[in-house]
C-alpha positions as CSV (number, residue, x, y, z in Angstrom):
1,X,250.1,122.4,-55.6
2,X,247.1,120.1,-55.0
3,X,245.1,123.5,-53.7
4,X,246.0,125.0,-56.8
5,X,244.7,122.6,-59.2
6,X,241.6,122.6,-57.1
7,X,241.2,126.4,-57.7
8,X,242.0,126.3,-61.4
9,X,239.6,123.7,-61.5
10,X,236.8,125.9,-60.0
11,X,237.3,128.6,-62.3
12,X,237.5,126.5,-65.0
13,X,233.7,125.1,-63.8
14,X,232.5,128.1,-63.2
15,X,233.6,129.4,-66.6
16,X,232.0,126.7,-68.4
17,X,228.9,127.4,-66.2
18,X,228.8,130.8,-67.9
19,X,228.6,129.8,-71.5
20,X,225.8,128.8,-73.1
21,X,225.2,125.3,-74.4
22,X,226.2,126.0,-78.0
23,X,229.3,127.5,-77.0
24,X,230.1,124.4,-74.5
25,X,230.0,122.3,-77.6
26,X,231.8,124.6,-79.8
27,X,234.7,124.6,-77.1
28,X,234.0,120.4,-76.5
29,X,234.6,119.7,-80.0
30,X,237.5,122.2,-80.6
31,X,239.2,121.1,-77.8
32,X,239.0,117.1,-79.1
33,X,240.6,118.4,-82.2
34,X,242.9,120.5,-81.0
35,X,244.3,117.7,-78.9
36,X,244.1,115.6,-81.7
37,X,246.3,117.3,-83.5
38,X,248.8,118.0,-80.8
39,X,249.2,113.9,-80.7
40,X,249.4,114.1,-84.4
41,X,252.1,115.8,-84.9
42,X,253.9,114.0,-82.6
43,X,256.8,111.7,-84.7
44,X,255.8,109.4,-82.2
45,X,253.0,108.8,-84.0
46,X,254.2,108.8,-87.8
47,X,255.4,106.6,-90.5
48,X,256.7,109.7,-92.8
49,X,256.3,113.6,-91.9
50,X,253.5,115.9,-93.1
51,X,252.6,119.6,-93.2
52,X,251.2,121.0,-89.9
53,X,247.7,122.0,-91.8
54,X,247.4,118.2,-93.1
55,X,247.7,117.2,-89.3
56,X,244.8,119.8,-88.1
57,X,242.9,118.9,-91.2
58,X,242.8,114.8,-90.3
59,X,241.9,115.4,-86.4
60,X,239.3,117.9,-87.8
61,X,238.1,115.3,-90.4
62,X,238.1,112.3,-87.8
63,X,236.4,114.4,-84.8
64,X,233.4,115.8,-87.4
65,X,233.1,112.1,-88.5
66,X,233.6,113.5,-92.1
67,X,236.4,111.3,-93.8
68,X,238.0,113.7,-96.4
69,X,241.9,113.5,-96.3
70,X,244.3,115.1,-97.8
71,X,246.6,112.3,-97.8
72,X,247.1,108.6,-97.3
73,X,246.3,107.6,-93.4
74,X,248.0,104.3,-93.8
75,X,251.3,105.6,-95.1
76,X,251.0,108.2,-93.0
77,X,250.6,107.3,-89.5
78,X,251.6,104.1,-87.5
79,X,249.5,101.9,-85.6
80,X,249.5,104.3,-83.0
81,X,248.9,107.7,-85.0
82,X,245.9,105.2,-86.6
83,X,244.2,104.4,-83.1
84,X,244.5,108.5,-82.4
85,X,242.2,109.0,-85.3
86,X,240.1,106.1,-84.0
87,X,239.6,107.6,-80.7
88,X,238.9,110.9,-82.4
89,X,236.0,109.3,-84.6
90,X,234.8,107.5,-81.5
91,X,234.4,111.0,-79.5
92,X,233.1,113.0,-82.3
93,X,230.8,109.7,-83.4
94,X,228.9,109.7,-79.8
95,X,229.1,113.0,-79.3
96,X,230.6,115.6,-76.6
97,X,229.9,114.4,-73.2
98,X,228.0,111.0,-74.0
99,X,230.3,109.0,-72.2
100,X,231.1,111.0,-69.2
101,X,227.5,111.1,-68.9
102,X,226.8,107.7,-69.2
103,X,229.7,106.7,-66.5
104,X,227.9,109.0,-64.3
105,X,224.3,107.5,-64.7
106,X,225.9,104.3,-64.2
107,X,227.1,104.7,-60.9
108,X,223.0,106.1,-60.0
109,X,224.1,109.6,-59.7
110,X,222.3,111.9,-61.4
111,X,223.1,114.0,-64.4
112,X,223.9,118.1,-63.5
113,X,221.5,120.3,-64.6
114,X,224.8,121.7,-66.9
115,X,225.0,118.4,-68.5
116,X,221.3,118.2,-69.5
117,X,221.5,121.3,-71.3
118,X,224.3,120.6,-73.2
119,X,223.1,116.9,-74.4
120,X,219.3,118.2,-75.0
121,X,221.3,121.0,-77.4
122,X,223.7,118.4,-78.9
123,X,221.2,116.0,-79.2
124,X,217.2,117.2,-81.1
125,X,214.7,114.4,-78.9
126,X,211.2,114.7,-79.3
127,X,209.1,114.5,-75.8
128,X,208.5,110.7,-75.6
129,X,212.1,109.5,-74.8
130,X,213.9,111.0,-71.7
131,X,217.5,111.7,-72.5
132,X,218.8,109.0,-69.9
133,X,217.0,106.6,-72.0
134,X,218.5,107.8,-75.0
135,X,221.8,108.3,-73.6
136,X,222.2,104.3,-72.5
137,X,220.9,103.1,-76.0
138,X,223.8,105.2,-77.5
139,X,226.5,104.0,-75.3
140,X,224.9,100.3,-75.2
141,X,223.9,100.0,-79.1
142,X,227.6,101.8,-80.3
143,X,229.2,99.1,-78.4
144,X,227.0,96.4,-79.5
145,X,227.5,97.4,-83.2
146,X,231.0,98.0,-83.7
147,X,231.2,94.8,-81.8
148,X,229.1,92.8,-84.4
149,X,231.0,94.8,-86.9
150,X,234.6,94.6,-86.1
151,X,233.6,90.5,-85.6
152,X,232.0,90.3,-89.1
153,X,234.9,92.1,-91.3
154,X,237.4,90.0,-89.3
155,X,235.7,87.2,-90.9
156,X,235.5,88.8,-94.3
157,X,239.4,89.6,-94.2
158,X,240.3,86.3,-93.3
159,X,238.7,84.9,-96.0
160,X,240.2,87.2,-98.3
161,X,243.8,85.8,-97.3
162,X,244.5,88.9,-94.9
163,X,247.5,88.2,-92.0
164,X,245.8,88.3,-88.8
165,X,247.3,90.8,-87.0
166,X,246.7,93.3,-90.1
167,X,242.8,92.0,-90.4
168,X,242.1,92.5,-86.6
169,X,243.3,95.9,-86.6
170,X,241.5,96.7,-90.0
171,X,238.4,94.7,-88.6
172,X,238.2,97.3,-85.3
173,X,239.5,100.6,-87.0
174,X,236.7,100.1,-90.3
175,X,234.0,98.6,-87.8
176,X,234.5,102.2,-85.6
177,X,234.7,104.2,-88.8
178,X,231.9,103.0,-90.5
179,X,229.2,102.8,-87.7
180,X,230.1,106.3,-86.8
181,X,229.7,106.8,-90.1
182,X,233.3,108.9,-90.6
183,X,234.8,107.0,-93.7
184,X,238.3,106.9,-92.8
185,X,239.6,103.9,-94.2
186,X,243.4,102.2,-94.4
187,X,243.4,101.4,-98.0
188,X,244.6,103.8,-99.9
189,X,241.3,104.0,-102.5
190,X,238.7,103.0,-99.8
191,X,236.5,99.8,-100.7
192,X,236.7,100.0,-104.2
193,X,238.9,96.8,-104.4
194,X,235.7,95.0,-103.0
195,X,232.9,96.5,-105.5
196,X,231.5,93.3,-105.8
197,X,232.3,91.7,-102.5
198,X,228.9,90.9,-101.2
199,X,229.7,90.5,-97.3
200,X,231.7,93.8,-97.2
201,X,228.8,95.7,-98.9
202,X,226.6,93.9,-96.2
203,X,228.8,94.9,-93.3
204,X,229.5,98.5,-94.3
205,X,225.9,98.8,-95.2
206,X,224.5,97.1,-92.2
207,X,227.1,99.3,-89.8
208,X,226.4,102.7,-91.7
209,X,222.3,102.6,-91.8
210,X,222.3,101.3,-87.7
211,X,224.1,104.5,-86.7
212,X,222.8,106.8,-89.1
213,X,219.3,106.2,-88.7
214,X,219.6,107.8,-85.5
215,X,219.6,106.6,-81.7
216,X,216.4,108.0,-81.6
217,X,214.8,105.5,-83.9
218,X,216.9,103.1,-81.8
219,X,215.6,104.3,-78.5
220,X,212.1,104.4,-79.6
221,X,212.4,100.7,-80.5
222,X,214.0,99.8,-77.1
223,X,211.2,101.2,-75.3
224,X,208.5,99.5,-77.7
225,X,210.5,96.4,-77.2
226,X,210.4,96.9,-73.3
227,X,206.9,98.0,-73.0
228,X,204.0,97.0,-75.9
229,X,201.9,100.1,-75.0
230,X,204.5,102.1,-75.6
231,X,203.9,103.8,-79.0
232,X,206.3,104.8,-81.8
233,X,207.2,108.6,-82.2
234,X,205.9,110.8,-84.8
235,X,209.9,111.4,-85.7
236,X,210.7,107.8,-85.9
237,X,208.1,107.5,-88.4
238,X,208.9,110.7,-90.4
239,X,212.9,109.0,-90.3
240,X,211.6,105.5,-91.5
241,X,209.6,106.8,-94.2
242,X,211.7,109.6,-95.6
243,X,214.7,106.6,-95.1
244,X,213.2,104.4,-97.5
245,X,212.6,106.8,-100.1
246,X,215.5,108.3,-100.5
247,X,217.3,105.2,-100.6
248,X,214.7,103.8,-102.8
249,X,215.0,106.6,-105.5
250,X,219.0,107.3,-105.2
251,X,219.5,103.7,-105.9
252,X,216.8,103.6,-108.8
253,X,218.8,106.6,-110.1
254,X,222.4,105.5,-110.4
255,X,221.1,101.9,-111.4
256,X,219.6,103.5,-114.9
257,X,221.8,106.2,-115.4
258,X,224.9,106.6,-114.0
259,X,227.7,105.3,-116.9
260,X,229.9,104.1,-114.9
261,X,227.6,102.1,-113.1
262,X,225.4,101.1,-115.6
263,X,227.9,99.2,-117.5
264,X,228.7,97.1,-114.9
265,X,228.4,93.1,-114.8
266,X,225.5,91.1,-113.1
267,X,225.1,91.7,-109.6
268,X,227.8,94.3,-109.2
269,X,225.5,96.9,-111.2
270,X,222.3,97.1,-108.5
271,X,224.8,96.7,-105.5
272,X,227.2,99.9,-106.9
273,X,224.0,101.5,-107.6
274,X,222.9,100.9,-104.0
275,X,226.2,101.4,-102.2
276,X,227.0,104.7,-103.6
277,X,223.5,106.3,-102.5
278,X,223.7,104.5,-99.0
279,X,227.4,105.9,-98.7
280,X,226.2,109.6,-99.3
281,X,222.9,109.4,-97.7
282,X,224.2,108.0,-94.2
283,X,227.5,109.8,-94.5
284,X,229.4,107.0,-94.1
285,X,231.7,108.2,-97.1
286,X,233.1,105.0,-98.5
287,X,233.2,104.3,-102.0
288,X,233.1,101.6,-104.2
289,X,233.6,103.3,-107.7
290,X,235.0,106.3,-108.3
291,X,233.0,109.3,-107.8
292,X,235.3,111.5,-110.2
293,X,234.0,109.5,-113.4
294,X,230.1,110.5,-112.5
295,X,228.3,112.7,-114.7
296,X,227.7,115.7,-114.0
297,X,223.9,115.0,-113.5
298,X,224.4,112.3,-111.1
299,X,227.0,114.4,-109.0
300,X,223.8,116.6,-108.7
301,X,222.0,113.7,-107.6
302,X,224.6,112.7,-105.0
303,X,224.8,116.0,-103.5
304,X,221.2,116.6,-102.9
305,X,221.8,113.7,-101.4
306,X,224.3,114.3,-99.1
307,X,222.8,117.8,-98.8
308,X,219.6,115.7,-96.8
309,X,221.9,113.3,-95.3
310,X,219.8,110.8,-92.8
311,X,218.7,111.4,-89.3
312,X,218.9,113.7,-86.3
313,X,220.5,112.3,-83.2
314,X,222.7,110.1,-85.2
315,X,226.4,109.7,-86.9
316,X,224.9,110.8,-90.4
317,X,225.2,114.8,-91.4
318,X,223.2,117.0,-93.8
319,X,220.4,119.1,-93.0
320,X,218.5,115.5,-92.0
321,X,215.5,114.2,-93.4
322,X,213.2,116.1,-90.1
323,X,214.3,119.1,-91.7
324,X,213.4,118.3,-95.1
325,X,210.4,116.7,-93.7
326,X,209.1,119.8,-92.4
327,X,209.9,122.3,-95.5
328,X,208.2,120.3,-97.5
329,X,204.9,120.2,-95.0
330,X,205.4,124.1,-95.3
331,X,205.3,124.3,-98.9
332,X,202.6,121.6,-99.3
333,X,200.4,123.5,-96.6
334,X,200.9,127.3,-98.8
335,X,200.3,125.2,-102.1
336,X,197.2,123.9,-100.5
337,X,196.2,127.4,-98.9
338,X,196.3,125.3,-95.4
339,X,196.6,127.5,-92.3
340,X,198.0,124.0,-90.3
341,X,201.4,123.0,-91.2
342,X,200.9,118.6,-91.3
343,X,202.6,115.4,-92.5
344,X,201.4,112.5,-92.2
345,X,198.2,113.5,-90.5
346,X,199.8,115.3,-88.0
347,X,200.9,118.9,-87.2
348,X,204.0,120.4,-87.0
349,X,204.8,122.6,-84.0
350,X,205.7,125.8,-85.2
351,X,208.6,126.3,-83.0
352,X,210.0,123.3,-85.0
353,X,209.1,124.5,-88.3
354,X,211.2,128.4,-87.1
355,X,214.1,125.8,-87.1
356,X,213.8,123.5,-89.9
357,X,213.7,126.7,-92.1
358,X,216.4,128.3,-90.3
359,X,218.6,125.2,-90.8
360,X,218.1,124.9,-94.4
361,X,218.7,128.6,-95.2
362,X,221.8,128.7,-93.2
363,X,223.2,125.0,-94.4
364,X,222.3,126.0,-97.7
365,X,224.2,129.6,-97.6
366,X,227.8,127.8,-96.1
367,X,227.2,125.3,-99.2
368,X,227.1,128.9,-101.5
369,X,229.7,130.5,-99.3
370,X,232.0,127.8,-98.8
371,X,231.8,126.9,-102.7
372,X,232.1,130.7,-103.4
373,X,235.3,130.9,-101.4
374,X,237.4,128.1,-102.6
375,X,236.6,129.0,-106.6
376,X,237.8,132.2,-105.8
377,X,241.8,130.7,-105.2
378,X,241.3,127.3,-107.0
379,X,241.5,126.4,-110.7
380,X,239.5,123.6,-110.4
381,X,236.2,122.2,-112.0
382,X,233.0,124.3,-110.4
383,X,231.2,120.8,-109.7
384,X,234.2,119.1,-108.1
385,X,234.4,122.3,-105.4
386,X,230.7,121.9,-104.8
387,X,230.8,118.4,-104.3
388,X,234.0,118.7,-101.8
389,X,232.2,121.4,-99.9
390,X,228.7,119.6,-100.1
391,X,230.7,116.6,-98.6
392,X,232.6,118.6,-96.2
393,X,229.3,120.4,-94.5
394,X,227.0,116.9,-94.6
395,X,230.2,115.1,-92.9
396,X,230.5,112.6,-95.5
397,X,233.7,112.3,-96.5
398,X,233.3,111.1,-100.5
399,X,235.3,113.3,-103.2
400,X,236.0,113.6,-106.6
401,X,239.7,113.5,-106.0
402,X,240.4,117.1,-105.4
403,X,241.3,116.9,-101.8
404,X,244.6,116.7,-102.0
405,X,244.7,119.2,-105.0
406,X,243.2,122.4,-102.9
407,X,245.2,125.2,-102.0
408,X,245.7,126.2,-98.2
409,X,243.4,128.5,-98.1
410,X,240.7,126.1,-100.1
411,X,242.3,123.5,-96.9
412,X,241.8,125.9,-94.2
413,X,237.7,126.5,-95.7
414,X,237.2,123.0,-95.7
415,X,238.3,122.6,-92.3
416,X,236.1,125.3,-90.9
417,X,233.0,123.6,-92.9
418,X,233.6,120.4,-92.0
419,X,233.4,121.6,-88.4
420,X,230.5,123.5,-88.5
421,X,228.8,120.2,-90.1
422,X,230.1,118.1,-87.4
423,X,228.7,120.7,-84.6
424,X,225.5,121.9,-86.4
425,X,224.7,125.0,-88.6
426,X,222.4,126.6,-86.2
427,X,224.8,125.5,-83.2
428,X,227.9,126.9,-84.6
429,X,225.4,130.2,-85.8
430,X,224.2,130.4,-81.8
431,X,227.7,129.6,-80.2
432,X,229.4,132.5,-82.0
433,X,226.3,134.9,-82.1
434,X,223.8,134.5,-79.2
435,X,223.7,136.6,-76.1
436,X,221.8,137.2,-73.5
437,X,219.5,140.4,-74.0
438,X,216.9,142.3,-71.9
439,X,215.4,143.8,-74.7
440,X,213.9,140.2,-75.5
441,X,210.4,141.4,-73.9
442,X,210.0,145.1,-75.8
443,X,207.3,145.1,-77.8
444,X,208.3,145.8,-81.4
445,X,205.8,147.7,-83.9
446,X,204.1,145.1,-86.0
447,X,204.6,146.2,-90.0
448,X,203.6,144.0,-93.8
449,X,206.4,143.1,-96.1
450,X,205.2,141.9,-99.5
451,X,206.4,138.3,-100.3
């Protein structure tokens, strides 16, 4: 018996030996959902009974860190079905192999050359930080934060006259949740019964921008922090920069006009304003007003927000502001008639800018897809479907209230998006379509094509 488990257990390493990075993760992350939903469905695990496609679409949701449900996680599922989905957003939060990994370089063994392939895939580093650097301030900071966090809303919980038991369990489930920026939540219509709750905002916020500003940023702070000559990347100041902006501009947009926010009291107008563009931007996909009374101008705003999402190498989604970044150099260098591609008074690598542009075409074409597909058997309002898909793909999680409403085949489209936002356009695009090929080094005839 033992000798057979050893064998199956060759093949099987052998087998993943064969695939290529991409499709490692695409099997990782499949196999955390499929699992997930296997415990799901599980009475063992339930308050009341739900479809089978609800089930798969909550362990999909919770491993891409996404948030959209398609019905209420509280009533649902016990304490125990609840720390599943935890677990799930934990794994999917991290990533595939992080904490294997780390385990490993803990004990002073060394990383396979296997595993170092699939974390440099999963995760985008530029040259300065090693990935076993990076890989500890993951593992070290995650557990720090949701630490700090689960401590803090404790605190806020208490004081808002919660039992104990119930606020310790909320405290650790929404700490998790919101620093792996997933937006699962136990109350039934997220945070909006704390718009103006000062220290939630604070916590959520605080939680949300630490993981999705990206371990990178975090990494490269460590090291300056360790060592004064050490310098800070050229990414980490692209992420800073294009941070601030974005959440400068958002908020400065739904503070003047968004209605519903707008006509808010005092304090609770600039907070809404600033919440709802953090929540998009870092994913995080908590709300504090409803999103279904926006108009439809500022539901454009919001989903080129969450189209952009935060940073790479972190719990947020979207296309990342690198990506952005670098289109922009692009079309700033042809406006300028600038043979160097630059930002910031630096170049841009052109084997990054091939990818930058890849991602945005091929994020942008699921959002047209995706949208294109669930109109096709859904009767509902054309903005609403793009904003669900928009929010599926950046791993966001915030709706308009349609969720629920969706047929199954609208159900099984959001599913498939939210995983390929969870895994990576152009991971998902190499996972399903790369091969090897000895025709790489033929020499092709060189011919114009008018643009």
């Amino acid at each position: 018996m033992l000798n057979s488990f050893k064998h199956l257990a060759k093949k099987y390493t052998l087998l993943k030996s064969s695939w290529s990075p991409q499709q490692n993760l695409f099997y990782g992350f499949s196999t955390y959902i499929i699992l997930g939903f296997i415990l799901l469905c599980l009475p063992i695990f339930q308050k009341q009974s739900a479809t089978i496609l609800d089930h798969l679409f909550i362990a999909t949701s919770a491993v891409s860190t996404t948030g959209l449900v398609t019905l209420s996680i509280f009533d649902t599922y016990n304490i125990l079905g609840q720390f599943v989905i935890m677990v799930l957003i934990q794994l999917g939060g991290i990533g595939y192999l992080t904490f294997t990994t780390f385990m490993i370089l803990s004990t002073s063994r060394k990383m396979t050359l296997w595993q170092k392939k699939i974390l440099s895939t999963e995760f985008t580093l530029p040259k300065t930080i090693k990935i076993n650097d990076f890989l500890k301030s993951v593992i070290l900071f995650t557990l720090i934060m949701e630490s700090i966090g689960a401590i803090l809303f404790f605190i806020a919980f208490k004081l808002e006259n919660m039992p104990t038991l119930e606020a310790l369990w909320s405290s650790i489930f929404h700490s998790v949740s919101t620093f792996c920026t997933a937006g699962f939540s136990l109350f039934n219509n997220s945070f909006m019964d704390y718009n103006d709750h000062h220290f939630i905002n604070f916590i959520i916020a605080m939680l949300a921008i630490s993981g999705s500003m990206g371990f990178i940023v975090i990494t490269d702070f460590g090291l300056l922090i360790k060592n004064k000559a050490h310098k800070l990347s050229f990414t980490t100041k692209v992420i800073l920069f294009g941070f601030l902006i974005l959440l400068s501009s958002g908020t400065a947009f739904f503070y003047f006009l968004e209605a519903s926010i707008v006509n808010l009291p005092g304090d609770a107008r600039f907070l809404s304003a600033f919440f709802q563009t953090m929540t998009a931007m870092t994913t995080v996909g908590f709300n504090t007003v409803d999103f279904g009374l926006f108009s439809q101008a500022m539901m454009l705003v919001c989903i080129f927000i969450m189209y952009v999402g935060a940073s790479p190498s972190g719990t947020a989604g979207g296309i990342k502001i690198t990506t952005l970044t670098a289109v922009f150099a692009i079309i700033k260098s042809q406006l300028k008639g600038s043979k160097h591609i630059t930002f910031l008074g630096r170049e841009i690598p052109y084997e990054r800018l091939y990818t930058a542009i890849s991602a945005f075409i091929f994020y942008t074409s699921i959002i047209v897809l995706g949208t294109f597909l669930i109109t096709l058997t859904n009767d509902l309002k054309f903005e609403s479907i793009l904003f669900e898909v928009a929010s599926a793909l950046g791993t966001v999680g915030i709706s308009t209230g349609i969720t629920a409403s969706i047929d199954t085949f609208g159900k099984i489209i959001i599913i498939l998006i939210m995983f390929i936002g969870r895994l990576g356009v152009l991971t998902f695009g190499l996972a399903l379509w790369s091969r090897k090929t000895k025709h790489d080094n033929i020499p092709f005839i060189k011919e114009d094509i008018a643009v």
